[in-house]
C-alpha positions as CSV (number, residue, x, y, z in Angstrom):
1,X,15.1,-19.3,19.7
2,X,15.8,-16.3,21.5
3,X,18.2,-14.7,19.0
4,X,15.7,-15.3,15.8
5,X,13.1,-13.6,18.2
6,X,15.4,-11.0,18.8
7,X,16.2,-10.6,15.2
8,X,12.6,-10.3,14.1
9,X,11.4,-8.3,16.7
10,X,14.2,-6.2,18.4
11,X,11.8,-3.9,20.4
12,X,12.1,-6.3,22.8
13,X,15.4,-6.1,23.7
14,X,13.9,-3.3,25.0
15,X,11.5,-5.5,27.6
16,X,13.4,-8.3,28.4
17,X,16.3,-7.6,30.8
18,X,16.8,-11.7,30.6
19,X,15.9,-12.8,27.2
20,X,16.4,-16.3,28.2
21,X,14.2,-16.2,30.3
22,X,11.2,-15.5,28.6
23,X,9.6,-18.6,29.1
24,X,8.2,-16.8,32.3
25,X,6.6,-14.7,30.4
26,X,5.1,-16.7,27.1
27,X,5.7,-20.3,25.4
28,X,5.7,-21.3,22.3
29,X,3.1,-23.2,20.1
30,X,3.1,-24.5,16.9
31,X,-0.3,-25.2,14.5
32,X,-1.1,-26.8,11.5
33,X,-2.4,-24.9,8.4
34,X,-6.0,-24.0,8.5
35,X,-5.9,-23.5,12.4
36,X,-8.5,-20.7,13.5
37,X,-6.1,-18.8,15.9
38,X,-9.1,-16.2,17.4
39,X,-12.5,-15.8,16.3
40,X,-14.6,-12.2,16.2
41,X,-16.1,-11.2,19.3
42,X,-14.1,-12.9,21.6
43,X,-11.8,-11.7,24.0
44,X,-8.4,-11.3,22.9
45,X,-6.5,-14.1,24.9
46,X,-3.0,-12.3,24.2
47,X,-0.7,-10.9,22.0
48,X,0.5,-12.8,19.1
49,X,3.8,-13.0,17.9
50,X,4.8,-15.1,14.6
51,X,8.1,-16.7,14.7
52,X,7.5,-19.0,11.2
53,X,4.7,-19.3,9.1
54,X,1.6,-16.8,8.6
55,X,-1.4,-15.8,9.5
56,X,-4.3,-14.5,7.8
57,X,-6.8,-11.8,9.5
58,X,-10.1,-11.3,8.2
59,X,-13.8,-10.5,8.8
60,X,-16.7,-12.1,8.1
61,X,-20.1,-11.1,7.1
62,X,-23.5,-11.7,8.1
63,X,-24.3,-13.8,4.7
64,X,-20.8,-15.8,5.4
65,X,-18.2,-13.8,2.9
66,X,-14.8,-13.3,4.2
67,X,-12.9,-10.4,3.5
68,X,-9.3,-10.0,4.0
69,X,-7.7,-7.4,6.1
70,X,-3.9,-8.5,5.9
71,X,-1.5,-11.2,6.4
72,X,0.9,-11.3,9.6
73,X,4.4,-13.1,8.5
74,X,7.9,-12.9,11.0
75,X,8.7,-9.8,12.1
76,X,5.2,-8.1,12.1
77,X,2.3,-7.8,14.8
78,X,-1.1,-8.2,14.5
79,X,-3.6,-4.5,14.7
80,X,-6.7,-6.7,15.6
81,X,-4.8,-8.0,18.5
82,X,-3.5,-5.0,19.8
83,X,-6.6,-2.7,19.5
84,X,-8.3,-5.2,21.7
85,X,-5.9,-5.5,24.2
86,X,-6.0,-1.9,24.3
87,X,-9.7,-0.7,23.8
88,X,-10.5,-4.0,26.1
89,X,-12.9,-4.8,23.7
90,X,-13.5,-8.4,21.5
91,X,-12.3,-9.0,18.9
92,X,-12.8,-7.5,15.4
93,X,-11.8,-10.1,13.2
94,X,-10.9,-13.8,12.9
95,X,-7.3,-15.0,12.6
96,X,-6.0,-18.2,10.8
97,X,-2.9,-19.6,10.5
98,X,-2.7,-20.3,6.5
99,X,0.3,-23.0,6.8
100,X,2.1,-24.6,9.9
101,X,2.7,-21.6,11.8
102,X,4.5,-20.9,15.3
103,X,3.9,-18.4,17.3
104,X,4.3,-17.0,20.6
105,X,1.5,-15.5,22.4
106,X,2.1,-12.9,25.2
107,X,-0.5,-12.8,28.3
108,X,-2.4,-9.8,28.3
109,X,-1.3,-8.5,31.5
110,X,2.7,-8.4,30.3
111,X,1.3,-7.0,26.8
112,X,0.0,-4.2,29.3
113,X,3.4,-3.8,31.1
114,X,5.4,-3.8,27.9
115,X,3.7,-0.7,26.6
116,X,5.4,1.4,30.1
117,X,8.6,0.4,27.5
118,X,8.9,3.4,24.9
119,X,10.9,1.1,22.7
120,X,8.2,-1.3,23.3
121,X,5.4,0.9,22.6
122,X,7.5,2.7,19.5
123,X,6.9,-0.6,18.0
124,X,3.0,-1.2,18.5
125,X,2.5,2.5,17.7
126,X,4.6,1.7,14.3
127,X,2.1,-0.8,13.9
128,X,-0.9,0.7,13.8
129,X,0.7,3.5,11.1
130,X,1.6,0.8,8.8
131,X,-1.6,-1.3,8.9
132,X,-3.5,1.9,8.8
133,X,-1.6,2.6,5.3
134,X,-2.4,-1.1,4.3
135,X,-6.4,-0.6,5.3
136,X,-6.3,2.6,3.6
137,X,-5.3,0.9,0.0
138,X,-7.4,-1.9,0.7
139,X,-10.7,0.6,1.0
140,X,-9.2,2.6,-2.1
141,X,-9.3,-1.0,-4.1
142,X,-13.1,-2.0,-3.0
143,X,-14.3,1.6,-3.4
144,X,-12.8,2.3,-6.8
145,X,-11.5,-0.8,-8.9
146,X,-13.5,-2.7,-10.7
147,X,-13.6,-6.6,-9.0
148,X,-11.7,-8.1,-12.4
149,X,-9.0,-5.6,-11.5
150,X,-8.8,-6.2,-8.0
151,X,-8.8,-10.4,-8.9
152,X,-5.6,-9.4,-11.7
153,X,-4.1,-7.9,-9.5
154,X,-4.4,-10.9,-6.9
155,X,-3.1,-13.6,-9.6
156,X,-0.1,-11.6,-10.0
157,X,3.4,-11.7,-7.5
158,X,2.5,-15.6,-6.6
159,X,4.4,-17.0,-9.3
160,X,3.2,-18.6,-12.6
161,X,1.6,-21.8,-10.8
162,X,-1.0,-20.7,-8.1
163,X,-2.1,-23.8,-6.3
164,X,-5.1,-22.1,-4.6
165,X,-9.0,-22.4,-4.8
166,X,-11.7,-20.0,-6.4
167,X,-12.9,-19.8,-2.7
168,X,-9.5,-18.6,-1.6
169,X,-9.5,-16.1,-3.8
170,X,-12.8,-15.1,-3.2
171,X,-12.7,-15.0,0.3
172,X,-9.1,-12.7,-0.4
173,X,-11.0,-10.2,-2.6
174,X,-14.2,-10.3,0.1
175,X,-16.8,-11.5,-3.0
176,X,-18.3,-14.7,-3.4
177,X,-16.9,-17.8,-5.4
178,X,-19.2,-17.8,-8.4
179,X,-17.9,-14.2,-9.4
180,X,-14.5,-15.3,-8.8
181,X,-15.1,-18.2,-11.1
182,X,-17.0,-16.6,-13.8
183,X,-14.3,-13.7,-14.2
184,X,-11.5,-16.4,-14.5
185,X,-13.3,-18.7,-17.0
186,X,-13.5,-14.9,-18.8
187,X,-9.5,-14.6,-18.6
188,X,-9.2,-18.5,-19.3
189,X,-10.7,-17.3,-22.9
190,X,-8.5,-14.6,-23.6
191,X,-6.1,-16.9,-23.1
192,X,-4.4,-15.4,-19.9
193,X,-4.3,-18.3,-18.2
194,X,-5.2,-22.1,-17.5
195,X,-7.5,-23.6,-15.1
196,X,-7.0,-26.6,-13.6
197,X,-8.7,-28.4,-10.4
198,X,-7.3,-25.9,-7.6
199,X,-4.3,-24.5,-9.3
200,X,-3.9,-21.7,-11.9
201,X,-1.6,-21.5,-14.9
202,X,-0.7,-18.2,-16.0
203,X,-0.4,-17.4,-19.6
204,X,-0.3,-13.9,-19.9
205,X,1.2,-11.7,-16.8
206,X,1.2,-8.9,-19.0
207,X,-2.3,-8.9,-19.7
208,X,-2.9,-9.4,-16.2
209,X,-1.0,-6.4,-14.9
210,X,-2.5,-4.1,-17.6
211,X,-5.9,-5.0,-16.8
212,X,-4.8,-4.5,-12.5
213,X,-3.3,-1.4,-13.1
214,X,-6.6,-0.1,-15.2
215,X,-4.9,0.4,-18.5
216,X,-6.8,-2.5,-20.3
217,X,-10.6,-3.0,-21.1
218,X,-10.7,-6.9,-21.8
């Protein structure tokens, strides 16, 4: 294990004069899909790392919708974890582990020790950047595409056969189901794609794309 963690996260070479023995400093889990991982407003009980699976980060509004922030997969690190280990504040958002997903989780107080590491805190700094960069096209999308756009747009780079729910999606684009549902009965009739119970045929890829990049008025 310690190689493939090296691999995906080679900052901490960096940290660990022993790598074998890291075991003193985290363990390993493993939980099924649809595990909440942290909840908002709690206390951050460490710092994540993902060694298979994924996890989905997302807040939650006062009337229940979800809205996705981003998805953490091998390799990256988790900006809701790290701002509240640093800030030493609750949580922001809510984390859950979208299929059977291992992970190691890093005490709080080593978190804090590892940032004295430049290569260390290189990597966390890194982090914030590229999430910042993801946020920032994620406000551009709710501020200025239209909500059929945004769903395209979701529908597309998953393959022809989605097996997902309108929920999931909705909870994705931060909208509620019945919009979700009424704008892909809409694309059903244009003949973009093909509903079935929880999965998604698509026809027309196309079409989709034109219609997510804003060059289409179905």
């Amino acid at each position: 294990m310690t190689t493939d963690l090296l691999s995906m996260y080679p900052a901490l070479a960096g940290v660990l004069p022993h790598p074998g023995d890291l075991g003193a400093e985290a363990q390993p889990f493993h939980v099924p899909a649809g595990t909440v991982l942290f909840t908002e407003g709690s206390p951050c009980q460490g710092f994540p790392l993902v060694l298979e699976g994924e996890v989905r980060v997302a807040r939650q509004s006062a009337d229940g919708r979800n809205l996705e922030l981003y998805r953490v997969v091998p390799g990256e690190l988790c900006l809701a974890s790290s701002a509240c280990l640093f800030r030493g504040q609750p949580l922001s958002a809510h984390g859950v582990a979208t299929k059977p997903t291992t992970l190691l989780l890093i005490r709080p107080a080593v978190f804090s020790r590892w940032l004295n590491h430049p290569v260390f805190r290189d990597m966390v700094l890194g982090l914030f950047a590229e999430r910042m960069a993801d946020l920032t096209s994620l406000v551009d999308a709710i501020a200025f595409q239209k909500l059929d756009q945004r769903l395209a747009a979701a529908l597309l780079g998953r393959g022809t056969h989605l097996n997902l729910t309108h929920q999931a999606l909705a909870d994705e684009l931060g909208t509620v189901r019945e919009m979700v549902t009424r704008l892909l009965r809409r694309f059903e009739r244009e003949g973009w794609l093909e509903l079935g119970r929880e999965h998604i045929q698509l026809a027309n890829s196309a079409a989709l794309r034109a219609l997510a990049s804003g060059s289409t008025e179905p």
